[in-house]
C-alpha positions in Angstrom: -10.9 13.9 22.8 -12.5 12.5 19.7 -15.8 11.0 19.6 -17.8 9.1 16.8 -21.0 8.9 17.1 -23.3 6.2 15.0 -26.8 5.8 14.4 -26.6 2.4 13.3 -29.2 1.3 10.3 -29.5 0.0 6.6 -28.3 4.2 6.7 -26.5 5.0 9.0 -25.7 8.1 10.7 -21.9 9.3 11.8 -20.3 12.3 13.6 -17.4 13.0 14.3 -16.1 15.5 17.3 -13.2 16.0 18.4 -11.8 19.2 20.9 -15.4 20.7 20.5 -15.1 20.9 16.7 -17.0 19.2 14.2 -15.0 17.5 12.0 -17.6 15.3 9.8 -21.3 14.4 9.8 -23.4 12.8 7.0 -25.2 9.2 6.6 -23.5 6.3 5.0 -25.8 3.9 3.1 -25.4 0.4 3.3 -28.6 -0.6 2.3 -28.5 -4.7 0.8 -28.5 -5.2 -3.2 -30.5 -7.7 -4.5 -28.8 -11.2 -3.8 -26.7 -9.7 -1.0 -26.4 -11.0 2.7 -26.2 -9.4 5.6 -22.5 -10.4 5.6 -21.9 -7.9 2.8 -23.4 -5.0 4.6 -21.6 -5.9 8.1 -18.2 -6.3 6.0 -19.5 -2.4 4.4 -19.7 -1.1 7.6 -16.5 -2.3 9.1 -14.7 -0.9 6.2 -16.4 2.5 6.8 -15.5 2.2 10.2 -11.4 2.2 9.0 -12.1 4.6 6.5 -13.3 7.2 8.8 -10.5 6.3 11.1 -8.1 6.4 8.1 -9.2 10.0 7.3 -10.0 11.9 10.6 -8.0 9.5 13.1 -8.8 6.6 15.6 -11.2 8.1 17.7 -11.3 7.8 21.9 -14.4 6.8 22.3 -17.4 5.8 20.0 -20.9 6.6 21.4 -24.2 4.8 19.4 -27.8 4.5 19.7 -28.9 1.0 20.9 -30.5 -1.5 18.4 -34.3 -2.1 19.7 -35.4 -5.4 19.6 -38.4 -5.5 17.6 -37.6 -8.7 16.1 -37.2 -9.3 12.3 -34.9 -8.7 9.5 -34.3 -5.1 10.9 -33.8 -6.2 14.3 -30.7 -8.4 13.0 -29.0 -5.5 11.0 -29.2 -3.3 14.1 -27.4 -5.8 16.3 -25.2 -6.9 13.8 -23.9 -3.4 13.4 -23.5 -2.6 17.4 -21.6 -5.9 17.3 -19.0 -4.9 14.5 -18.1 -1.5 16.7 -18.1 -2.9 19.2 -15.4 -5.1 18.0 -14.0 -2.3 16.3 -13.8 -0.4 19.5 -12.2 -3.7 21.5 -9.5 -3.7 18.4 -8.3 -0.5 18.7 -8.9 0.0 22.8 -11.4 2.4 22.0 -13.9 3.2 24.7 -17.7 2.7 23.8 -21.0 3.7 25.0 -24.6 3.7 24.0 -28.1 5.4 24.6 -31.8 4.5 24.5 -33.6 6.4 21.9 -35.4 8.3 24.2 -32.6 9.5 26.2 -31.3 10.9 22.7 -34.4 12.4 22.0 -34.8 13.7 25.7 -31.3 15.5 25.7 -31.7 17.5 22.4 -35.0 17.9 22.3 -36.4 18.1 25.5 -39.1 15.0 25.2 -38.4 11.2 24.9 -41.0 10.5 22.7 -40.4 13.6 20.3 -40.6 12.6 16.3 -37.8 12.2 13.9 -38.5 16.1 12.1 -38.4 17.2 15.7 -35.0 15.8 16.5 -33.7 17.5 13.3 -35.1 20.8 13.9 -33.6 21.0 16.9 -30.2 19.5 15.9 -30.3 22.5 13.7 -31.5 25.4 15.6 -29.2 24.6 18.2 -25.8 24.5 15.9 -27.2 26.6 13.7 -26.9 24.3 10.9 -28.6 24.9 7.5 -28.7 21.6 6.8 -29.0 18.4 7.8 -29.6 15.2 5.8 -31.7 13.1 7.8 -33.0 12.2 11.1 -30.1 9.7 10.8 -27.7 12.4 10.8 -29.3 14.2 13.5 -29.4 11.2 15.6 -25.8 10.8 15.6 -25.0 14.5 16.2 -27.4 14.5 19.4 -25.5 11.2 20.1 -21.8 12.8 20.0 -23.4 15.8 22.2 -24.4 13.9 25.0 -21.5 11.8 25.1 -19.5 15.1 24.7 -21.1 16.2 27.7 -21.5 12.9 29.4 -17.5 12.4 29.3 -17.5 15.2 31.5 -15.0 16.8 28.7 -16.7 20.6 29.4 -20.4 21.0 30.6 -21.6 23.1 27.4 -22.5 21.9 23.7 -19.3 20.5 21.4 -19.4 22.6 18.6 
């Protein structure tokens, strides 16, 4: 089974599992020039979308953080992204599923309210990673890792 995992923002965050192994993880920035719409970054992030799917294969399902609704200019992007995968997903018959913050936080880190450095220390301590980007990058590794586990695929830690 492969899973990508998103933390959807202006930078967003991606991983990518599949049969326990980690195939890719980074952050992808589609943050808005001057001028641009938020058109231009939703047709950004769809092409990402194929362009990961181009180079590590269609996944099975795709697993995200949900957008809060805080109102505002952020507010929009975040919806707008969960919107294009999910329409990415219902393209390609992919399944989807998503998480409140602090479930992701909960799951890796033991506390729903923990902070952003805490999520990525513990992203890395517990893969034993040297390093990782951002707290957007650990979002979306925490992400595949409870949907590994929630998929009932094996019971211990993808990678």
């Amino acid at each position: 089974m492969k899973i990508l995992a998103l933390d959807m923002a202006s930078v967003t965050g991606y991983c990518i599992i599949e049969n326990a192994k980690l195939l890719a993880s980074g952050t992808k920035d589609f943050t808005k020039k001057r001028g641009e719409s938020n058109g231009i970054l939703f047709l950004k992030f769809a092409k990402f979308l194929e362009a990961l799917s181009m180079s590590y294969g269609y996944p099975d399902v795709i697993s995200y953080e949900r957008a809060h609704f805080r109102g505002g200019a952020s507010t929009e992007i975040c919806v707008g992204l969960q919107t294009h995968a999910q329409s990415f997903a219902a393209k390609y018959n992919i399944e989807i599923t998503s998480y409140h913050t602090s479930v992701i936080k909960k799951a890796i880190v033991g506390n729903g309210r923990a902070s952003k450095d805490d999520v990525i220390a513990a992203v890395k301590k517990r893969y034993n990673l040297k390093s990782v980007k951002d707290d957007n990058e650990a979002d979306a590794i925490a992400i595949a890792t409870i949907a590994w586990q929630e998929l009932g695929v094996i019971s211990q830690d993808p990678f």
